[in-house]
N, C-alpha and C positions, 0 to 999 in steps of 0.2 A: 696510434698516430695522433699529431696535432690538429686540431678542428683549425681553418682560418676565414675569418669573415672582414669582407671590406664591402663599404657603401660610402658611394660620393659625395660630395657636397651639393644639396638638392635644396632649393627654395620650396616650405610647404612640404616635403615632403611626402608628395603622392605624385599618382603620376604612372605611365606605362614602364619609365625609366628607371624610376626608382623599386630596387627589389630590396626590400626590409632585411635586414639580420636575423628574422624568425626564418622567414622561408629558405633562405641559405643553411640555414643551421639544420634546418627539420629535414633540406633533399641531402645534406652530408650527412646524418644520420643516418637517414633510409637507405644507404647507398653501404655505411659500415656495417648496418646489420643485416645486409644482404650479402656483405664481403666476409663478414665475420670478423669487424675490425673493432677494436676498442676507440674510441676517442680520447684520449687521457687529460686533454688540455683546451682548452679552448679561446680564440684570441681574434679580438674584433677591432678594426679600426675605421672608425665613422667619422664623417666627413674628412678623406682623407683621396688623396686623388692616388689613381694607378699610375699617372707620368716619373713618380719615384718610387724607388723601393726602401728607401728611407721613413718608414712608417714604425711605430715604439710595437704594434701587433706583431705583425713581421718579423722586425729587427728581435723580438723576442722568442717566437719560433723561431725564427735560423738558429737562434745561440741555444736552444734547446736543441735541436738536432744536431749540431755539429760536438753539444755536449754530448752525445750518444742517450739525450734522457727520455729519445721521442724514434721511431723507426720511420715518420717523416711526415709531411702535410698534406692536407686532406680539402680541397679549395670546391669551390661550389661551380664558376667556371674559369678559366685560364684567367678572363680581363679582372679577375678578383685576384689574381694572383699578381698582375703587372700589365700594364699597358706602356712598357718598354722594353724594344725587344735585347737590346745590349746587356743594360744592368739585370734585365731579368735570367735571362742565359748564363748568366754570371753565377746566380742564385742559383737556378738548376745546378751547374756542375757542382757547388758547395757542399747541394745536397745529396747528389751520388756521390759525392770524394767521401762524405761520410755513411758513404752506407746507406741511406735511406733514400725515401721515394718520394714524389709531388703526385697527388692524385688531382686530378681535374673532374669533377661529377661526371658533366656534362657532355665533352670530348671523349669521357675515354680511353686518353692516348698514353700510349708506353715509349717515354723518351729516352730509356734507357738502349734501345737499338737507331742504329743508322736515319731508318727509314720514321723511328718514333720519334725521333731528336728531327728530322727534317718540316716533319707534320706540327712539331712544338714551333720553330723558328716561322714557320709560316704562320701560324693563329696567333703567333705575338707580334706580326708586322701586321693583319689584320686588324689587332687591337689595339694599337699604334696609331693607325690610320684613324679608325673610330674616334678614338682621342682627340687626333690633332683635328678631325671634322666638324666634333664637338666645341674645341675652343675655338676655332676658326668662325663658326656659325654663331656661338655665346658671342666672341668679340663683335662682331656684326651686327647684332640684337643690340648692343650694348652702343653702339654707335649712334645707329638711329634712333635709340632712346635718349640718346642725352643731343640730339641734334633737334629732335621736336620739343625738348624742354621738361620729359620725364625725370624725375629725380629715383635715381636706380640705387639708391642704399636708403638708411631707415631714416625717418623722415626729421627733419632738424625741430630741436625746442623752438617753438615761434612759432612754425607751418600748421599746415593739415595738409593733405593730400587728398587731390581733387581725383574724379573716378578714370580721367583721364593719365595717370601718374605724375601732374603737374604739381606743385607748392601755391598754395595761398595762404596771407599771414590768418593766425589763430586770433578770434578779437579777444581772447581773455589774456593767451601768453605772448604774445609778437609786443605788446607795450612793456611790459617784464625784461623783454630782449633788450629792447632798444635802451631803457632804461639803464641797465645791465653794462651796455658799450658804456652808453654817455659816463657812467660814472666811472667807469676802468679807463678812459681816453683824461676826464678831469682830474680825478683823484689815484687810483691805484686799483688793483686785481682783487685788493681784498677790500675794497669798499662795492664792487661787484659782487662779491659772494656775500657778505652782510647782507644786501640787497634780496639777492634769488634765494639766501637763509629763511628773509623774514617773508615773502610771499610766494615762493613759490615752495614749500616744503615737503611737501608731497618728494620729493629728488631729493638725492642724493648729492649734496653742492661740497666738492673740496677745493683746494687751490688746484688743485691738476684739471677735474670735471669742468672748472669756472674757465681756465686758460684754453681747453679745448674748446668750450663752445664758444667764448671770443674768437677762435683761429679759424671755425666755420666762414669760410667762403660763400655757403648758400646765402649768408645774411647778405650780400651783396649783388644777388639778384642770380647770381650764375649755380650753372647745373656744371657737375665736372664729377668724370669717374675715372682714376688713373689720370693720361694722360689728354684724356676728352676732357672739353672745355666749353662751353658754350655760355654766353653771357648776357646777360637781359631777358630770361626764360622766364621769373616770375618778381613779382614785388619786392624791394629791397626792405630791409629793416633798418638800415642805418648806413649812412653816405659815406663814402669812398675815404674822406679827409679823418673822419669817426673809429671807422673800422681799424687805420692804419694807425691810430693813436689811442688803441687800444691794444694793438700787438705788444707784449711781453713774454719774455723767455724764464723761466727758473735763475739763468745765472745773469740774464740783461738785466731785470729788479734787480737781484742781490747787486752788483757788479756797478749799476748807476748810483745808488746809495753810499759803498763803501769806496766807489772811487767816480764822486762826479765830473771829474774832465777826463776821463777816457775817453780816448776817441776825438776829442775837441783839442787836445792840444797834440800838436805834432813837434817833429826832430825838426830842427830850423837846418842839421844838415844833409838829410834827407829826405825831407817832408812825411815818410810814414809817421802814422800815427801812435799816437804813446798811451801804453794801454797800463792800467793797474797791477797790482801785485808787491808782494813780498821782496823786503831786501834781506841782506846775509844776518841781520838781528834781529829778525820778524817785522820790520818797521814799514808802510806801506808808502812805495814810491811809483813812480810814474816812471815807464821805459821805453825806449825807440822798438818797434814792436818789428822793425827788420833788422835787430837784432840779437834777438831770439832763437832759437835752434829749429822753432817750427815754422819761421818764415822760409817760405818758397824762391821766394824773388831773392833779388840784389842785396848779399847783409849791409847793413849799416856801419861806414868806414868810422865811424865815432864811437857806437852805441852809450848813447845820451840816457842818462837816467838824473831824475830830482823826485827830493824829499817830498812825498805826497804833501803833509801836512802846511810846509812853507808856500809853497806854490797854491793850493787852494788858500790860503789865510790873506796872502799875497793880494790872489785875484778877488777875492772877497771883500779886501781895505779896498780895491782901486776901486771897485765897482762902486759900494757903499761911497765913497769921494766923488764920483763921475756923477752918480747920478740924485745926490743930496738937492734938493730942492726942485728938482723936474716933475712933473703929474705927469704919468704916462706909464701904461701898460701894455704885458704882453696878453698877445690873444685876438678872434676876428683878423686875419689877414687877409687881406684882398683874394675874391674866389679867383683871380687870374694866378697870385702868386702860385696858388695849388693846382689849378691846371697847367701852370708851363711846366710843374714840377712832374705833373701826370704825364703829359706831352714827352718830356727827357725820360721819366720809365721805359715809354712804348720806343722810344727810337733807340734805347740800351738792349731792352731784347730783342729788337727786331735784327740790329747790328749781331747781335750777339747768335739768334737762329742762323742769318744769312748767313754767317761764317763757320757755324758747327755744320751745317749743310752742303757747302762748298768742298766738296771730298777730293778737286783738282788743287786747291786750298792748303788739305791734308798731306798730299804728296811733295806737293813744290817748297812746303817749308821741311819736312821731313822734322828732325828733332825738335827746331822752333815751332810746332804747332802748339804744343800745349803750353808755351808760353801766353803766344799770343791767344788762346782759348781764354787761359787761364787772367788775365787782363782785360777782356770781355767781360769776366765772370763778375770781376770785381768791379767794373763801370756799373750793370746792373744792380747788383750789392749796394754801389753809393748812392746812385740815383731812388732808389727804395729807401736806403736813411736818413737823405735829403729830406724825401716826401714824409716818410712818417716822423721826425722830426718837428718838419713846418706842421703837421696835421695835430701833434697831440702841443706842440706850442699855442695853437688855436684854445685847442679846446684846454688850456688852465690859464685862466687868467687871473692876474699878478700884479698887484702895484710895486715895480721895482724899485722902492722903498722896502715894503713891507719885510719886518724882522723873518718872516715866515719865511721869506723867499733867500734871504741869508744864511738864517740858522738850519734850515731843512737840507741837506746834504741833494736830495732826489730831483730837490722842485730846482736847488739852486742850480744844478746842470742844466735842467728843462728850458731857465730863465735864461744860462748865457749862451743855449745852441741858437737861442731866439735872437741874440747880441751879438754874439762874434761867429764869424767865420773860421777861425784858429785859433790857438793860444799857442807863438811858436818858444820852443826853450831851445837856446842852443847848448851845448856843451861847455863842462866845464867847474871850477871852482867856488867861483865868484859869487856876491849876493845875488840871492832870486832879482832884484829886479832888474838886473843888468842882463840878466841870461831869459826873460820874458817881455814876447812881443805879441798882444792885442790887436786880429786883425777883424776888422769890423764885419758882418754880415753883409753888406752891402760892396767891400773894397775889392780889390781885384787880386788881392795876398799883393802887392808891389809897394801899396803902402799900410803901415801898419799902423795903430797909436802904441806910444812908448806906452809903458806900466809903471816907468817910473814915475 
């Protein structure tokens, strides 16, 4: 027979709970050399939960038993064997359909008879129950840990951990942190890594390690595990306008660089948004993005595309014309602009829970719900790009003049989400400037300035 050994996933592991892979292994020995059974194989899977039977030990032993290589498995006690009574029963018949047998140390039950298969079906709703009492009581533990301010995972670069489970900033590395934001929020994610390269090297710093510990929410004062959330539990590292103007994604850099008005200029006859990409001669153009094959909503009755190249060069002459001779930069906006825009976050999700929650809601529109979900979803979406937006506009500051802010593909986006409100293109043949309309930061989209 096949040896099989499972151990849960256990913090520390010690404990009365935790029973080791030795001593499982050493009572299934004792037990075949009193049966007179051979072991032939032996197959452990640690930190691996009983709620599935989809475990690589396991799933290995079956396929040897059912291969005829094994006369069947040999478990220390049933809840090592599954702690589901459905999928586990399943697995039993598999292994009498071939022939062999499930030994349980402990039980010593023969499920091969009536009354052996009834005694099996009971000690697996048993262990079942265990289970489900165990993560019932873990989620509970877990609650009022993150409701008193304990931080229940490993503890963030910046912190220490106080003997209570709380976060207090570290005085050597929390200034390393903060430094870290401030220069991914002004300049880029890899002038953050340069950064935590040259002082903190002791770590392991790449563009992925650097991006994750930017997207640390703990830097923000809040405790949150899953879908727990608690916020102002210990000192922040760096403010709310910082943190949001430090957020980058792998394909948002690449994607701002290689196509700076994504997302700023829209279809003048749909108002979605016209997002970057390849035309039918690899040449990079701008396109109505509800025209698309992956847009959800309404397609676009036009589907509006322009030449990347003409349109950025375009808005690059008018701007460089517009603002020839003016002293004035972006960056520092008023702290109300950022709280109204904070303000419009909280009342997007709130909008947006009150109506996932409403389940009379759910009913009364029947198919139209996940329209309207999904219209919800994306009002939070804007008011978040609004916000981080206005936040890392703050934090680079630009004399728009400056050739920098022209010839830099990255910043030059940065500069005109800080200027315009839109860039609308309508459809069509004609020169860019006829088919681009300019609408200011401040206008209400009803009036726009011409580009010509």
């Amino acid at each position: 027979m096949d040896g099989y050994i499972r151990v849960s996933r256990r913090l520390g592991r010690a404990g009365p709970g935790y029973i080791s892979p030795k001593v499982q292994r050493d009572a299934i020995q004792r037990w075949a050399d009193y049966r007179n059974v051979q072991i032939i194989a032996w197959h452990v899977d640690e930190d691996q939960s009983g709620g599935t039977q989809n475990r690589p030990g396991l799933r290995e032993a079956m396929s040897r038993v059912e291969a005829g290589e094994t006369d069947g498995i040999a478990c220390w006690r049933l809840n090592r064997f599954a702690r589901n009574v459905s999928d586990a029963i399943r697995d039993v018949q598999r292994i009498h359909q071939a022939g062999a047998q499930l030994a349980c140390i402990e039980e010593d039950i023969d499920p091969t008879g009536p009354f052996g298969r009834f005694i099996l079906t009971v000690l697996l709703a048993v262990a079942t129950l265990e289970r489900d009492n165990v993560v019932a009581g873990f989620a509970e533990a877990k609650r009022r840990a993150v409701e008193r301010g304990a931080y229940i995972s490993r503890t963030p670069f910046g912190y220490q951990r106080r003997d209570d489970g709380t976060l207090a900033p570290d005085p050597t590395d929390a200034p390393i942190v903060t430094e870290a934001f401030r220069l991914a929020a002004s300049d880029s994610i890899h002038a953050a890594l340069r950064h935590l390269e040259r002082v903190a090297p002791g770590r392991r710093w790449t563009t992925s390690t650097t991006r994750r510990l930017l997207a640390g929410r703990s830097y923000l004062g809040e405790t949150r595990n899953g879908t727990l959330v608690q916020p102002d539990t210990h000192e922040p590292l760096v403010s709310r306008a910082v943190w949001e103007a430090a957020q980058t994604s792998p394909a948002t850099r690449g994607s701002s660089a290689a196509f700076p008005l994504s997302g700023l200029a829209k279809c003048a006859s749909c108002g979605a948004v016209m997002v970057g990409g390849r035309g039918g001669k690899g040449q990079r153009v701008y396109r109505c993005s509800a025209s698309l094959s992956t847009s959800r909503g309404e397609r676009c009755p036009t589907g509006c595309v322009i030449t990347a190249s003409l349109i950025e060069e375009h808005v690059r002459d008018w701007t460089r014309e517009a603002l020839a001779g003016l002293t004035a930069s972006i960056g520092d906006p008023e702290a109300d602009d950022l709280a109204l825009l904070e303000r419009a976050i909280a009342d997007a999700e709130a909008e947006l829970d009150a109506f996932a929650a409403d389940l009379r809601l759910r009913s009364a529109l029947g198919d139209r719900y996940h329209e309207h979900l999904d219209a919800r979803v994306r009002a939070v979406e804007k008011a978040r790009a609004a916000y981080r937006s206005r936040a890392r506009t703050a934090q680079t500051k630009l004399d728009l003049r400056s050739p920098a802010l022209l010839d830099d593909p990255e910043l030059f986006g940065v500069a005109l989400r800080g200027i315009f409100d839109s860039i609308l293109v309508s459809p069509g043949r004609s020169v860019v400037g006829d088919r681009v309309r300019l609408v200011p930061a401040d206008a209400d989209g009803s009036a726009g300035v011409s580009a010509s």
